[in-house]
N, C-alpha and C positions, 0 to 999 in steps of 0.2 A: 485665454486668461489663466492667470497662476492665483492657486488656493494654501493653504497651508492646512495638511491634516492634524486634527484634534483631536479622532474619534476615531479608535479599531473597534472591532466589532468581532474577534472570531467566534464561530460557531462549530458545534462536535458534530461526531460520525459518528455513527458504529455500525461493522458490521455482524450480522445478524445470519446471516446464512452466506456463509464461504463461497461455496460453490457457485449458487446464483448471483451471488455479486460479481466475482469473480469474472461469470461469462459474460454479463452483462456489459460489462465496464468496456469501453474503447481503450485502445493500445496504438501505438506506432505505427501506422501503416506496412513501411518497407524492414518492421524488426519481427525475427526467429531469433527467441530464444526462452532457453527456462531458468526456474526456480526454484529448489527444495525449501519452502515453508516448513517451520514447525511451529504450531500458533498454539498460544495459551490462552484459553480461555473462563475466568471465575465463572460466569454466569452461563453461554452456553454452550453444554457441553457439545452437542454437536460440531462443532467448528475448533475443538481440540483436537492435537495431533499432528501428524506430518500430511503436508497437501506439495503434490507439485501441478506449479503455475505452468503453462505449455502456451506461448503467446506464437502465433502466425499470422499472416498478413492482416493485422489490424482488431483482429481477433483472440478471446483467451479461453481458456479452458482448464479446467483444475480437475485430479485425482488423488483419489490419497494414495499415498506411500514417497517416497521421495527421502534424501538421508537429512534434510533438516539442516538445510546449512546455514538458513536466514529464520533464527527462532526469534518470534516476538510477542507480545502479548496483544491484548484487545484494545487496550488503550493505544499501542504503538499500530497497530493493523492499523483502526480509520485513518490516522495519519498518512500510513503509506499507501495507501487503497487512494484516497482521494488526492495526491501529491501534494496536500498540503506542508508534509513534514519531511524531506530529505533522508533518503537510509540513512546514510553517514549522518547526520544531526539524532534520529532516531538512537544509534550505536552509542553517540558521546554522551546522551541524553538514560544511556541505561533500561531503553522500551526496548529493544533490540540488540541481539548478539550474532553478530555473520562473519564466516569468512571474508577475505578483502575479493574472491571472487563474486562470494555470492554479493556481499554492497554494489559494485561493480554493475552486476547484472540487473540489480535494484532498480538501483539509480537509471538504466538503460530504460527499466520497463516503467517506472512511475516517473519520469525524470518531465522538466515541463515548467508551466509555468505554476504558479498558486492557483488552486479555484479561488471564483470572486463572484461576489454577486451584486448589480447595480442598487436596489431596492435593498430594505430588511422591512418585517411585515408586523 
């Protein structure tokens, strides 16, 4: 049967501890590769600074230091953290500023379909 939608619904993110999110999150099975973050954060500071993202087989892992080539803010992070927002839409959108490698590599590691969810509660 065909429906016609009426009703969006999105819902926010936010990450809250970099690192453990970070390892947490599922990635690409068959992709190696990295990302120099440099993430802004008003509220916590912890999660300021440069982190680099280090994705292998399916798995992620983050450190600080890295030169900051994908900087974004906390509002633009959940977005890309949860692939609900596209680097490149992030960039035009002013939440994010990256090299065209580092979007590139973005989009490789967050890149996917939307999350969704069947229910709202």
């Amino acid at each position: 049967p065909h429906f016609p939608l009426t009703l969006t619904d999105n819902w926010m993110l936010r990450v809250t501890h970099v690192s453990e999110a970070f390892a947490r999150r599922g990635y690409p099975p068959g992709l190696s590769a990295e990302l120099d973050l440099d993430i802004h954060d008003d509220i916590v500071d912890g999660n300021n600074g440069p982190w680099r993202l280090v994705v292998r087989h399916g798995r992620g892992a983050v450190e600080r230091g890295g030169s900051g080539a994908f900087r974004v803010d906390a509002r633009g992070l959940g977005g890309l953290y949860s692939g609900f927002v596209a680097p490149q839409t992030l960039a035009l959108l002013g939440r994010a500023h990256a090299t065209p490698a580092a979007l590139a590599v973005a989009g490789s590691i967050f890149g996917g379909s939307q999350p969704w969810m069947r229910e709202t509660f």
